[in-house]
C-alpha positions as CSV (number, residue, x, y, z in Angstrom):
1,X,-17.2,-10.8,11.4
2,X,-15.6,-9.1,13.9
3,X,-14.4,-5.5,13.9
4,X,-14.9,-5.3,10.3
5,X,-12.2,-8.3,9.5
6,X,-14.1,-10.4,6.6
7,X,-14.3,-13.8,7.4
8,X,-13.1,-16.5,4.9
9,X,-16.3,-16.3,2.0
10,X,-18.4,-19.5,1.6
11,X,-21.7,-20.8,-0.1
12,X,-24.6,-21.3,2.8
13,X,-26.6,-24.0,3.2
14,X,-29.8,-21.7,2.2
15,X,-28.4,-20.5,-0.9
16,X,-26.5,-23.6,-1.6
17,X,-29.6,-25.3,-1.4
18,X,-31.8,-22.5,-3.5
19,X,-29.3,-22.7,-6.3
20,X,-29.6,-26.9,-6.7
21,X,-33.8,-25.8,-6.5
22,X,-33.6,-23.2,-9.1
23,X,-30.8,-25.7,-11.3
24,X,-33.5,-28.2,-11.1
25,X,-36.5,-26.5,-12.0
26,X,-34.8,-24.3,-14.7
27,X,-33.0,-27.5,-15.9
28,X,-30.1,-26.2,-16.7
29,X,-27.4,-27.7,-19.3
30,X,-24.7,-25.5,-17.9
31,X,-23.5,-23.8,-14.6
32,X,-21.1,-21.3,-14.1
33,X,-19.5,-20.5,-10.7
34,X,-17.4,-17.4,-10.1
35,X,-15.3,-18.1,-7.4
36,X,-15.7,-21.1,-6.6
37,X,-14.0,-21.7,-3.2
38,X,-12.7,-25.4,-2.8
39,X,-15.9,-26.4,-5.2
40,X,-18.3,-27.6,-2.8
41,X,-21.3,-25.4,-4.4
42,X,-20.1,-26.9,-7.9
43,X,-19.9,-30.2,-6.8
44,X,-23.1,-30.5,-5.3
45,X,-24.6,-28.8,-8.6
46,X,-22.9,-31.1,-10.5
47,X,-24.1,-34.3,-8.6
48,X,-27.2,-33.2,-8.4
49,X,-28.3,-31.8,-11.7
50,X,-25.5,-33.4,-13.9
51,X,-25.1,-30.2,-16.1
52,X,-21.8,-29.1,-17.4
53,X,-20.0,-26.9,-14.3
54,X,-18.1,-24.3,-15.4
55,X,-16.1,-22.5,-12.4
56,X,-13.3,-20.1,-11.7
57,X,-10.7,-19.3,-8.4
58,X,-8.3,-17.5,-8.5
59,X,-6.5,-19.0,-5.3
60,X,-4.4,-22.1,-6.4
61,X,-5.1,-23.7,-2.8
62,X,-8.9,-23.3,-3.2
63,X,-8.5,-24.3,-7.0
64,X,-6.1,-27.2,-6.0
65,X,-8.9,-28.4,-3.5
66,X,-12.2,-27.4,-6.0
67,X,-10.2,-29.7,-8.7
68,X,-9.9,-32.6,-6.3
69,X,-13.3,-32.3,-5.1
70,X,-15.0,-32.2,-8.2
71,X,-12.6,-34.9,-9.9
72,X,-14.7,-37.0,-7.1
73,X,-17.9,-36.7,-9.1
74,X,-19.0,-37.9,-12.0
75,X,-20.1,-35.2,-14.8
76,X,-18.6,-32.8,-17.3
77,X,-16.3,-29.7,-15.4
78,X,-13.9,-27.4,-16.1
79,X,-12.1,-25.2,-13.7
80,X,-10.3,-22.2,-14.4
81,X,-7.9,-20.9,-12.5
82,X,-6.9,-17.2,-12.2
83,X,-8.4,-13.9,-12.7
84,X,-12.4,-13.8,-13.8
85,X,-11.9,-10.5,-15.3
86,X,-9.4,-12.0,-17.6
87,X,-11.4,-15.9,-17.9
88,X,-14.5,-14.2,-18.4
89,X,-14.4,-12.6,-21.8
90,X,-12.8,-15.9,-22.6
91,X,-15.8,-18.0,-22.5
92,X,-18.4,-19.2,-24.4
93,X,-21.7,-20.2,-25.0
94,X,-25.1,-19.8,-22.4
95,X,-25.5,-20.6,-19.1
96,X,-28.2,-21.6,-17.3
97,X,-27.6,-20.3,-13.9
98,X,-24.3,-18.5,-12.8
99,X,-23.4,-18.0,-9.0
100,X,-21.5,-14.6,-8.6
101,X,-19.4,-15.4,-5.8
102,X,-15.8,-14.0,-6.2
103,X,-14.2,-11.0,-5.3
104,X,-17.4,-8.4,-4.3
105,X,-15.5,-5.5,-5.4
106,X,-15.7,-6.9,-9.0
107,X,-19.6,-7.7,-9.4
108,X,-19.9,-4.4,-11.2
109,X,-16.9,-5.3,-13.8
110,X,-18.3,-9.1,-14.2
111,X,-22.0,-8.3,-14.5
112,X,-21.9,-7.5,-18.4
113,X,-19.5,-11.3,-19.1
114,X,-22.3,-12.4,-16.9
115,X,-25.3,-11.0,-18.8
116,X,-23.2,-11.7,-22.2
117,X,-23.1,-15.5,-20.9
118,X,-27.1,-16.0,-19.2
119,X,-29.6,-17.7,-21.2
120,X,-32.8,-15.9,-21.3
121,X,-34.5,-17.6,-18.6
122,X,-31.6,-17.9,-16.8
123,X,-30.6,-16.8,-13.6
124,X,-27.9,-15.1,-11.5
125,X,-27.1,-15.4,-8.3
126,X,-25.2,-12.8,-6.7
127,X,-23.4,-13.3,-2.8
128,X,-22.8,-11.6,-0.2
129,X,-24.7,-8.3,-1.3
130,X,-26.2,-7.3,2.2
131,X,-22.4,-7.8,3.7
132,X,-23.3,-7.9,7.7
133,X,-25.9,-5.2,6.8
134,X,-23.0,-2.6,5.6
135,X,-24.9,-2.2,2.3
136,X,-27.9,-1.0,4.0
137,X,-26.6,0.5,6.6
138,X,-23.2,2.2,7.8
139,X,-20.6,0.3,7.0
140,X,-16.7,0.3,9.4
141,X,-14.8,3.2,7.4
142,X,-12.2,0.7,6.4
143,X,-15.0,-1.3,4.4
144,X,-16.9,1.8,3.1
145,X,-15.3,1.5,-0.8
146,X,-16.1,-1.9,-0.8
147,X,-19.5,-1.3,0.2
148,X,-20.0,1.2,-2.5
149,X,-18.8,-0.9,-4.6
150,X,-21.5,-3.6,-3.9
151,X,-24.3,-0.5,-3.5
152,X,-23.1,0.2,-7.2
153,X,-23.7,-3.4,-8.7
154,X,-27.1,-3.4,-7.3
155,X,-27.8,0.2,-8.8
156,X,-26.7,-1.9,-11.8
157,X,-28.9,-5.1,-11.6
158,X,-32.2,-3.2,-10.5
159,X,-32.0,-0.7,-13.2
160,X,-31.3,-3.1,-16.2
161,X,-34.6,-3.9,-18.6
162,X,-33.0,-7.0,-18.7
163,X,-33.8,-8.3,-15.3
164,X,-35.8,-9.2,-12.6
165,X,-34.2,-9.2,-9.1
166,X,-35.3,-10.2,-5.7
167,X,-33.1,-9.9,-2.6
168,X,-33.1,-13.1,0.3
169,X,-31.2,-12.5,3.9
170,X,-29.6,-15.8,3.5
171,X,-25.9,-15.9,4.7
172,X,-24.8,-12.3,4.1
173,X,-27.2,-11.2,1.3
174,X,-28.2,-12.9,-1.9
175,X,-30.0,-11.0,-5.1
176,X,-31.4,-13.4,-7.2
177,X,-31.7,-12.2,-11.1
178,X,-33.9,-14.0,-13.6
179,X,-32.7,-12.5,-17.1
180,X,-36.0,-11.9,-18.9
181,X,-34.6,-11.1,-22.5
């Protein structure tokens, strides 16, 4: 980061690696991934676990790069591409785990598609919630909505009966939710 510019989102090896952990030990049928990037989180989910992956971009460069990546391993996928807010209420079924990890001003607007869509059990994964330490601390002016906006979605995860959820300083923040009914 550097003078509040946002660099280009990705998956760190920590989380990435805590996500195949927890897909393994829940094991998981399904996965769904919220932004998926150019797929390398859902590929290696997919390789490793071999459970259905389920993901969503909205930019048709990461999309066309996510599609080519995981069209390299074998297993069941489906990508979306476009808007979450709109693919969301689309979908079907339970997930296993889901990896929030799209646009952080829409956690808060996700978070019920999410909870619709989690098996009990199941867990969420939520991004870049610390964001450089904004979120619990002072954030540039230019960022401070977004920040809120992220404050706000945590207000939301730690106050639902529904959840359980511990924080990790990996990358730029991750809460980890288990849904518990």
């Amino acid at each position: 980061m550097d003078g509040g510019v946002l660099r280009d989102p990705s998956c760190c090896m920590e989380t990435r690696a805590m996500l195949i952990s927890a897909a393994k030990t829940l094991g998981i049928s399904r996965y769904l991934e919220i932004g998926a990037g150019e797929g390398e989180t859902a590929a290696a989910i997919l390789k490793e676990t071999g459970a259905e992956v389920v993901a969503i971009e909205l930019d048709p460069v990461r999309a066309t790069h996510a599609r080519e990546r995981l069209s390299k391993t074998n297993g069941t996928w489906t990508l979306h591409e476009g808007d979450a807010g709109e693919i969301l209420p689309m979908l079907g079924g339970k997930f296993g785990l889901i990896f929030l990890d799209g646009p952080k001003a829409q956690y808060r607007k996700y978070f019920a598609d999410c909870k619709r869509l989690l098996e009990r059990g199941g867990m969420l994964f939520s991004d870049d919630v610390l964001l450089y330490g904004w979120v619990r601390g002072e954030p540039p002016k230019k960022r401070r909505m977004l920040v809120e906006h992220i404050r706000e979605y945590l207000r939301m995860l730690e106050a639902d009966p529904d959840f359980t959820t511990e924080y990790f300083e990996y990358g730029e923040g991750l809460a980890v939710s288990t849904k518990l009914r």
